[in-house]
Structures are given as structure tokens and as C-alpha cells.
C-alpha positions in Angstrom: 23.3 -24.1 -11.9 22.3 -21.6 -9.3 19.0 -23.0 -6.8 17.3 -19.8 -7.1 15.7 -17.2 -9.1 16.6 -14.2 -6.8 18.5 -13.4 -4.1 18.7 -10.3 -2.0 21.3 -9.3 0.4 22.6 -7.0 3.0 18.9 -6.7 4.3 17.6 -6.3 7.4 14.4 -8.7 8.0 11.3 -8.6 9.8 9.9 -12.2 9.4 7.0 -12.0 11.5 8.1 -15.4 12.7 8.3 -16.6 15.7 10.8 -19.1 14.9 13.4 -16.4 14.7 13.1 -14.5 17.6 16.5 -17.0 18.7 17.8 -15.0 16.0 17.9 -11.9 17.4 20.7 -10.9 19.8 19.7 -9.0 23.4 20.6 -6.0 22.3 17.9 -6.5 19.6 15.4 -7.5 21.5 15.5 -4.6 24.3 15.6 -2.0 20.4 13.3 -3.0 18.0 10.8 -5.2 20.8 9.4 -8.9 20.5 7.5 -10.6 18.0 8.9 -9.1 15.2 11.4 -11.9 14.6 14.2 -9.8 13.1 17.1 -11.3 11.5 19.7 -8.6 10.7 22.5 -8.7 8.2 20.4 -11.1 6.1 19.5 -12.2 3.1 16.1 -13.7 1.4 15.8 -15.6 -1.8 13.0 -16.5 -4.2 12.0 -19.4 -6.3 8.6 -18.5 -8.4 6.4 -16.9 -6.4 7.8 -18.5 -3.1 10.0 -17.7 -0.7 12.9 -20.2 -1.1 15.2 -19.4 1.7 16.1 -16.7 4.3 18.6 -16.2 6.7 22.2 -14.2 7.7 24.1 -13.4 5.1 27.0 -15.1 7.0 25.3 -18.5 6.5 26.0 -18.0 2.2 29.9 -17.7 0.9 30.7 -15.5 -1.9 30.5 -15.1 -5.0 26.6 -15.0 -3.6 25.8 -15.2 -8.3 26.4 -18.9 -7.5 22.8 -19.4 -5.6 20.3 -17.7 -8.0 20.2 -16.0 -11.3 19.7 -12.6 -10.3 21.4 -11.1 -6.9 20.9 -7.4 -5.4 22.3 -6.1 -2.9 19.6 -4.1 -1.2 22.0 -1.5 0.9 21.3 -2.5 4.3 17.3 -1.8 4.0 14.4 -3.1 6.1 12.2 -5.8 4.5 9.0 -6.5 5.5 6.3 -8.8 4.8 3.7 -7.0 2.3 1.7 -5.2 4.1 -2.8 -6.4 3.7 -5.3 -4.2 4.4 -8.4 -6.8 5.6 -11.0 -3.7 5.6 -12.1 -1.6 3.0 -15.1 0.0 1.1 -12.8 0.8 -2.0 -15.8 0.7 -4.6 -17.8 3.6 -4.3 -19.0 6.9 -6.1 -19.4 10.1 -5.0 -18.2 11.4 -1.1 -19.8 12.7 2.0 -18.0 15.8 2.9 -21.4 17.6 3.8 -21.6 15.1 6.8 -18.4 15.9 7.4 -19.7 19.3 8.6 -23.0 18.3 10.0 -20.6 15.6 12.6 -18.6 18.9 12.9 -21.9 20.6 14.2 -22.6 18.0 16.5 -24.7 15.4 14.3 -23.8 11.6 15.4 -22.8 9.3 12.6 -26.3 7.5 13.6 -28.9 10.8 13.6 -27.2 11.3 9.8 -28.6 8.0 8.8 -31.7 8.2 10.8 -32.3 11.2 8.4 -32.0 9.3 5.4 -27.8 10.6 4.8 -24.8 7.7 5.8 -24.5 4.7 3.6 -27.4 5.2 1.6 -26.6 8.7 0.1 -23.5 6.8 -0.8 -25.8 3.8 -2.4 -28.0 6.4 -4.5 -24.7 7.7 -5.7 -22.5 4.7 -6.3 -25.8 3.1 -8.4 -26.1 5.9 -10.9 -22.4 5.5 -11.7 -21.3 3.4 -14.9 -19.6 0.8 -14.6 -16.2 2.5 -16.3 -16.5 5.8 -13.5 -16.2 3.1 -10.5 -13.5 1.6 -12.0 -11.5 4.9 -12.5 -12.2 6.0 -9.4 -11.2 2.5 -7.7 -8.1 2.9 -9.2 -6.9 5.8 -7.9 -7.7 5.2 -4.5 -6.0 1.6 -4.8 -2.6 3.4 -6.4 -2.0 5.0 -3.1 -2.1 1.7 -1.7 0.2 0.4 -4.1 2.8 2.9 -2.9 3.2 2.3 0.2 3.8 -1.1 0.1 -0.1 -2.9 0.1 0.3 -6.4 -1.6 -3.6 -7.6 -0.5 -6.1 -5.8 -0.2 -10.0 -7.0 0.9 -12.8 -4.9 -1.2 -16.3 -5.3 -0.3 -19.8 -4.7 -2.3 -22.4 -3.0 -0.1 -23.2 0.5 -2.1 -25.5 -1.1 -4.6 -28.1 -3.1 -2.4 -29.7 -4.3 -5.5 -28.8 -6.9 -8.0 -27.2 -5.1 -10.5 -25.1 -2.6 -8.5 -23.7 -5.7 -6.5 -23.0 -7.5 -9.0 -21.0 -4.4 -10.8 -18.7 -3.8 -7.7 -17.6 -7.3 -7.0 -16.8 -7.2 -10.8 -14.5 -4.0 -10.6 -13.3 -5.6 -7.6 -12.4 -8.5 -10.1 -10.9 -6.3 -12.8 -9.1 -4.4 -10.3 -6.9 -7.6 -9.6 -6.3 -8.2 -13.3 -5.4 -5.4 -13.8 -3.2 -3.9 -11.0 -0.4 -6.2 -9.2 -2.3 -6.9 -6.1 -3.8 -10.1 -4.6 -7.8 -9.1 -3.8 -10.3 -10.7 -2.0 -13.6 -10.1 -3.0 -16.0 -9.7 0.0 -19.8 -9.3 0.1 -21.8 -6.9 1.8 -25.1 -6.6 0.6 -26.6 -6.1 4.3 -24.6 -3.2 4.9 -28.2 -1.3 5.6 -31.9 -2.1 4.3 -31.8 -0.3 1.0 -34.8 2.4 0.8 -37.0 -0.2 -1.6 -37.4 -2.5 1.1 -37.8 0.0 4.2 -41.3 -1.4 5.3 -40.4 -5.2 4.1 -37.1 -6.0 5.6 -37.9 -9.9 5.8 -37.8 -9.6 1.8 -35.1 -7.9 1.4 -33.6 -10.9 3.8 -34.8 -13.3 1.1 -33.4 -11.2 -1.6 -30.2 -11.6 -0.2 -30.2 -15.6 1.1 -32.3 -16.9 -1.5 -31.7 -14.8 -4.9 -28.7 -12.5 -4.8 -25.8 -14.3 -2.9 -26.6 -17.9 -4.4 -26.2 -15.8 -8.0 -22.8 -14.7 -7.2 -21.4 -18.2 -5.5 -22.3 -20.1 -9.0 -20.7 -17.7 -10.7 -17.4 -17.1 -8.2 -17.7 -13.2 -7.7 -17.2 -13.4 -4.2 -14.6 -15.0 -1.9 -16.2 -13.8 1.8 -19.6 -12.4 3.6 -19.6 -9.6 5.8 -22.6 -8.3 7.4 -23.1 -4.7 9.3 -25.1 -5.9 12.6 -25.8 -2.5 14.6 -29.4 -0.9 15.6 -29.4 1.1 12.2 -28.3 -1.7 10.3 -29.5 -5.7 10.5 -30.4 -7.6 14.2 -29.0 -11.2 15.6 -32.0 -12.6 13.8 -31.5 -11.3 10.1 -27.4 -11.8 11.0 -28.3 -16.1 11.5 -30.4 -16.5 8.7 -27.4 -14.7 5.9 -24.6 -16.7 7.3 -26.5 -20.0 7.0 -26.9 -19.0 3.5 -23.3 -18.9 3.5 -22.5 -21.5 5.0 -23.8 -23.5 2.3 -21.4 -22.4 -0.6 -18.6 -22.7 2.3 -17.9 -18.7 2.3 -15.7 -17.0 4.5 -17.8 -15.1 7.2 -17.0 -11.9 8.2 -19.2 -9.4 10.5 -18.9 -5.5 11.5 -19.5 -5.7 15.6 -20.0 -4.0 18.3 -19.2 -0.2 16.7 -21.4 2.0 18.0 -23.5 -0.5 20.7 -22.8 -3.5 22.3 -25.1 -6.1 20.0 -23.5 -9.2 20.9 -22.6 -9.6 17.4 -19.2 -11.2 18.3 -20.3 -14.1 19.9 -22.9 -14.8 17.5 -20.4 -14.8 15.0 -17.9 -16.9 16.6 -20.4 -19.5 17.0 -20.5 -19.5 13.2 -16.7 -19.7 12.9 -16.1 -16.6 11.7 -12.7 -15.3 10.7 -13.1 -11.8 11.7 -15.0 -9.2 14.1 -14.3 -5.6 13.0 -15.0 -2.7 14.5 -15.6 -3.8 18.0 -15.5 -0.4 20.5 -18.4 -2.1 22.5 -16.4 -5.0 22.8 -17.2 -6.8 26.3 -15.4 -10.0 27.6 -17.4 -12.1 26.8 -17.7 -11.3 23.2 -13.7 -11.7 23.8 -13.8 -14.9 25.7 -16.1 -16.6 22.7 -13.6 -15.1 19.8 -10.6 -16.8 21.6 -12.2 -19.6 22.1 -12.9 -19.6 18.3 -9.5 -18.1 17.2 -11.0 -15.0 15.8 -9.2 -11.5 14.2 -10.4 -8.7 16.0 -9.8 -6.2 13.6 -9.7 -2.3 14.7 -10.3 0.3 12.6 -9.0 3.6 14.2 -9.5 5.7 11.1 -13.8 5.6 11.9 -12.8 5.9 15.3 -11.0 9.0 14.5 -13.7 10.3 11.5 -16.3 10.2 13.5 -14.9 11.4 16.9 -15.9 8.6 19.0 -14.8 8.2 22.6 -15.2 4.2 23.4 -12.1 2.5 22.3 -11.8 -1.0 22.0 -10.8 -3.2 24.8 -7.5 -3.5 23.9 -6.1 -5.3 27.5 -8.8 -7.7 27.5 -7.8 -8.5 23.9 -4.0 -8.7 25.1 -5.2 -10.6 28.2 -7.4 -13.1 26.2 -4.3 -13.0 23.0 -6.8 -12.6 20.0 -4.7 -11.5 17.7 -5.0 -8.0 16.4 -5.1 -6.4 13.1 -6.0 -3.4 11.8 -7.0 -1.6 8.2 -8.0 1.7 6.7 -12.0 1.1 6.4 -11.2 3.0 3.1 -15.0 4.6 2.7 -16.7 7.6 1.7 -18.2 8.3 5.1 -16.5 7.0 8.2 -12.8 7.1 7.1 -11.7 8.4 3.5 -8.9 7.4 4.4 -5.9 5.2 1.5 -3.3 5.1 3.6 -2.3 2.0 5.4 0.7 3.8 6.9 -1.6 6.7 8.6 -3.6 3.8 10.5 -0.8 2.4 11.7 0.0 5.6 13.1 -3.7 6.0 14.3 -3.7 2.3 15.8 -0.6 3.7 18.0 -1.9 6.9 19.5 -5.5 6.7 19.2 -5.7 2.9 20.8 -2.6 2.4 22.4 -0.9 -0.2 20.1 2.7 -0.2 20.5 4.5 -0.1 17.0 5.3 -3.7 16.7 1.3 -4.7 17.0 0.6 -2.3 14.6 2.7 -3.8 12.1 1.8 -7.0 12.8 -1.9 -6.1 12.4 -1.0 -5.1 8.8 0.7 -8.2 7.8 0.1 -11.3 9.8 -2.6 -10.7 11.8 -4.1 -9.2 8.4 -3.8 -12.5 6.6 -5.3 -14.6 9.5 -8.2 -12.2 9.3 -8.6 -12.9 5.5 -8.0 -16.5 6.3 -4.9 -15.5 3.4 -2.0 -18.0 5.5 0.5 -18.3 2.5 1.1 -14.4 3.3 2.0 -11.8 6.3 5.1 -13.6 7.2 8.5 -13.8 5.6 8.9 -17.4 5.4 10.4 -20.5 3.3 7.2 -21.5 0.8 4.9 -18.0 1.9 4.2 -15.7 -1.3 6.8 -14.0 -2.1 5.0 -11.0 -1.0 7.4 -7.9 0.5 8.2 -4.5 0.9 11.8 -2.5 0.9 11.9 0.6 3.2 14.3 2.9 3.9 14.6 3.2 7.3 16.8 2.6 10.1 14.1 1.7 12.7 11.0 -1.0 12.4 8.7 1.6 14.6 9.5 4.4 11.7 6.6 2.8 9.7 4.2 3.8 12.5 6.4 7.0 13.3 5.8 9.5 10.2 3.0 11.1 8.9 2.9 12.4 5.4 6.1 10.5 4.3 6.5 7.2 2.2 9.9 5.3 3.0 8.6 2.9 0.7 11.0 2.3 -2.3 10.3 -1.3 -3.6 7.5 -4.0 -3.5 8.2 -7.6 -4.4 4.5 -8.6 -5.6 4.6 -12.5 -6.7 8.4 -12.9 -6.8 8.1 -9.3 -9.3 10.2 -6.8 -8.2 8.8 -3.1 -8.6 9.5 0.1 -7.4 7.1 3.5 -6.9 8.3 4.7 -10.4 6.1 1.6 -11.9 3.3 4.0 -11.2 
């Protein structure tokens, strides 16, 4: 009886692995780049919902029906891990195209919410919505994912600020991942800014949060992470402390927006806390670096606010290089600072906005995406990972960063599943 379910062949692989750099000859190394850990002329197979095995096609004899049940031959395609997207706002109503102008007439992102526009315009909005309009509109945005080859994707709260709203988007996060084949992880972001009810009381609002609102949703497992937005028109050091103690205690993962539009040192607060992830991060400085090495941090760049919202201070990308913090990147999918569904776009954005050669950038959408999710059974092609990957049709790994406006996506392996775009 054949050892395994599924068997692919005549593939081209990029493993993510280290371990298989040996497997690439010179002339493979000096084309595609390091890191990538290509094996070409291969083959991967699947057990469940695992990857079982993975190698050259020249390590299996024919007839290849004699190792698992159901065999393709893929036609000499690319397979990558599938790709995660660690950053988004996908639960939202309304949109902010009216800022859109006012940044275009020389507003700053901050002087828009100093005037009461920003996040919570998106809050009134995203409260008056039922509970059936988020969902729809959730849906679409997360179907473009779906097509071009996003397997896991983190959705965070943070357009509610009250109980109810909260509570609403975690659980459309929730029915989102019973409903669509994707793997979800549910973040937390009620101190995204101090909603307008607790303007002249933010110490309440504080309590709200630690004492009331997140213990609600640990008992009753809505969330999997907390993030927090620390920034001068958002929450301080002080307020920052006191929500991921409150974490701490339900053992949450800790997330934190850092460093985006001023140097708070945010980072190195949340590295002290053992936090998986700093995001954001153009006001960077070493040592914000030298504490997230030394507490094997993400830094996870998100070039489509960059790009949204016309800034000029990129993030330190050589002292992150020099220091190796791994790098990912995501869409920031939001109304405000990057409507943007399109993991493929960042990467292009991640290339020729911050400098990131083609092979980070896909790295930052699958394995340095799961270590900032704290998601290590994915991002890699690997025996015993999920069996989590995308088919393209390309000739060249860099392609994925290269186009713009084109989808070389034509099959996702979700869970051992195989589907294609016509699924949708």
C-alpha cells in the first residue's frame, strides 16, 4: 500500500530551509540567490495535513502511483510555502478616501487625527455596522487574499473600542476561519487610540481594557494575541506596561505597533516583555534593534503605510541585516493607511520602497511571517510543517516580487486540500 496520500512531481521547490541550501548546485545559487533553499526537479508529498517527504524527483523510481494514492505531475511549476500575512486591519466598515485628498493637500496622517478624522472616523463607522455588513465586507477583501496564494492571515479588533464592537470583530474574525479555507489568528487591539468616550479619562479607559474587556474575551477564547498602537496620538510607555501585564496573565501573544511616526522607544519596552513582533518601526534606532535581537524579535515592515501616507524615514534596514532580526512584511490591510489586499503588491513595495532584495521579501511572507505570529508548524516546506503551499507559474522565484497587476497563482494546497482560483 502506498505511504502517502499525495504526491507531487516535476516541481520546482522553495523550502525556505536552510538545510537544503547543499541542494542547490552553483549555478543555482549565483540565479535565484541564498536562503531560499531551492531544490529543483523535485517532488513533495503529503500525509494528512503534514508534509510527509520532499526531495528530487531522482531520489523516487517509477511507477511514482506506488508511494501515495493520488500523484500529479505539476509541469515543472514553482512551489512555495503559503504565503501569511502577520498584519492586518481586515474588519472594518466604511473607507477614508476624503483623507486621501486632505494627505494629498498636504495634511499629515497625525494633524487628520488631531482633528478628530484617522482611526476613529473608521471606529464611528465600523460600530454602526451590523454584524452581517462586516462580515460581507471581510469577505471580499479576504478572497483577494485567497487568490494569490495567502494560507494565514492575522486579523485584529481595534475599530470598536467598546465592548460590544470588539467583541463583534474578533467573532467575524472567528467565522471568517470557519468559513473560508484559511488558518486565522485572532489579534486584539482595543488600544489602537482612546476612543472619544474616554478623551478626558484615559486611566479608565486603561482599566476598561486590563480589568473588564480583555479578561472577557480570554475566558471565552476570542483572541489568540495583543497588539497595542504606542505613538504620541495613540497610548505612552506607561499605559503600554500596564495592558501587557494584563496579558501576560492569560499567557497571550504580545504584539506592539512601534516606532512609526516617532521614535517612542516602544521596541525595547516590548522586547523586555518578550514580544513576538515590532511593526512598523521607521524610527527604529539601534538600540531598539540591539534589545529585539537580543530577544529574537520579528521586525515586521509594512511598506504599503509607508507608501499611503508618503512618508520619507524608512526603516533601518542595514542595522536590521547587521543585527539579523529577521524580517517580515504584510499588507496593514486598513481603511486609512494602506487599503491595500494584496500580499503580492507589498512584496513588490518591500523591494523598491525599502530596499529588500526579492528573496527577503518572500521570506518575509512566509517564514519570517510565521515567527512573527509565533505560527512555527508553517512558512517553510518541510517534513511534519502544515501542509500549507502555493503553485505558481513562473520561471523565476523574484517574479513573485516582479509583477504588478498579475496573479501567477494557479493552485493553493490549504491543509493537505488542493484548490485552485476557480474554487472562488
Amino acid at each position: 500500500m502506498p505511504a502517502w496520500d499525495q504526491l507531487w512531481f516535476n516541481v520546482n521547490l522553495i523550502t525556505m530551509n536552510d538545510e537544503y541550501v547543499s541542494n542547490v548546485g552553483d549555478e543555482d545559487v549565483c540565479e535565484y540567490g541564498n536562503g531560499l533553499g531551492i531544490i529543483r526537479h523535485g517532488a513533495i508529498a503529503t500525509i494528512g495535513n503534514k508534509i510527509a517527504w520532499l526531495g528530487r524527483i531522482q531520489e523516487l523510481t517509477k511507477p511514482f502511483s506506488q508511494y501515495a494514492n493520488q500523484v500529479s505531475d505539476v509541469g515543472d511549476k514553482w512551489i512555495t510555502p503559503g504565503l501569511i500575512d502577520c498584519h492586518t486591519h481586515l474588519i472594518y466598515a466604511g473607507n477614508r478616501s476624503a483623507e486621501f485628498s486632505q494627505r494629498a493637500h498636504g495634511l499629515s496622517y497625525a494633524q487628520i487625527a488631531n482633528q478628530g478624522g484617522g482611526i476613529l472616523s473608521t471606529v464611528q463607522a465600523t460600530r454602526q455596522a451590523s454584524f452581517e455588513q462586516l462580515y460581507q465586507q471581510a469577505s471580499k477583501r479576504l478572497l483577494r487574499f485567497l487568490q494569490e496564494g495567502v494560507t494565514t492571515i492575522e486579523i485584529k479588533s481595534g475599530y470598536g473600542l467598546d465592548r460590544d464592537t470588539e467583541i463583534k470583530q474578533l467573532q467575524i474574525a472567528q467565522k471568517l476561519q470557519e468559513n473560508f479555507p484559511i488558518s486565522i489568528q485572532r489579534t486584539f487591539l482595543g488600544a489602537h487610540v482612546i476612543p472619544p468616550e474616554y478623551q478626558e479619562n484615559e486611566a479608565a479607559y486603561i482599566s476598561f481594557l486590563c480589568d473588564k474587556l480583555l479578561p472577557e474575551m480570554a475566558n471565552n477564547d476570542l483572541l489568540d494575541a495583543v497588539d497595542i498602537f504606542c505613538e504620541k496620538i495613540a497610548f505612552n510607555l506607561n499605559q503600554v506596561e500596564q495592558i501587557f501585564n494584563a496579558a501576560q496573565k492569560y499567557s497571550l501573544k504580545l504584539k506592539i505597533h512601534a516606532e512609526q511616526l516617532s521614535n517612542m522607544n516602544a521596541t525595547v519596552l516590548a522586547a523586555k516583555y518578550k514580544a513576538l513582533s515590532a511593526d512598523h518601526l521607521e524610527y527604529l534606532d539601534e538600540p531598539g534593534v540591539a534589545a529585539m535581537a537580543e530577544n529574537n524579535m520579528v521586525a515586521v515592515l509594512l511598506p504599503g503605510a509607508f507608501y499611503y501616507l508618503k512618508e520619507q524615514q524608512k526603516p533601518p534596514l542595514e542595522l536590521l541585516r547587521q543585527y539579523k532580526i529577521p524580517i517580515a512584511i504584510a499588507s496593514d490591510c486598513n481603511p486609512g493607511s494602506s487599503p491595500i489586499s494584496s500580499l503580492q503588491i507589498i512584496m513588490n513595495m518591500a523591494c523598491n520602497l525599502f530596499n529588500l532584495s526579492p528573496e527577503e521579501a518572500l521570506l518575509g511572507v512566509t517564514k519570517n511571517a510565521a515567527r512573527a505570529l509565533g505560527m512555527l508548524d508553517r512558512g517553510q516546506l518541510k517534513p511534519g510543517k502544515k501542509a500549507d503551499f502555493v503553485l505558481w507559474d513562473i520561471s523565476h522565484p523574484a517574479q513573485l516580487s516582479y509583477f504588478l497587476g498579475e496573479n501567477p497563482c494557479c493552485g493553493v494546497v490549504q491543509n493537505g486540500y488542493f484548490r485552485t482560483n476557480r474554487h472562488f
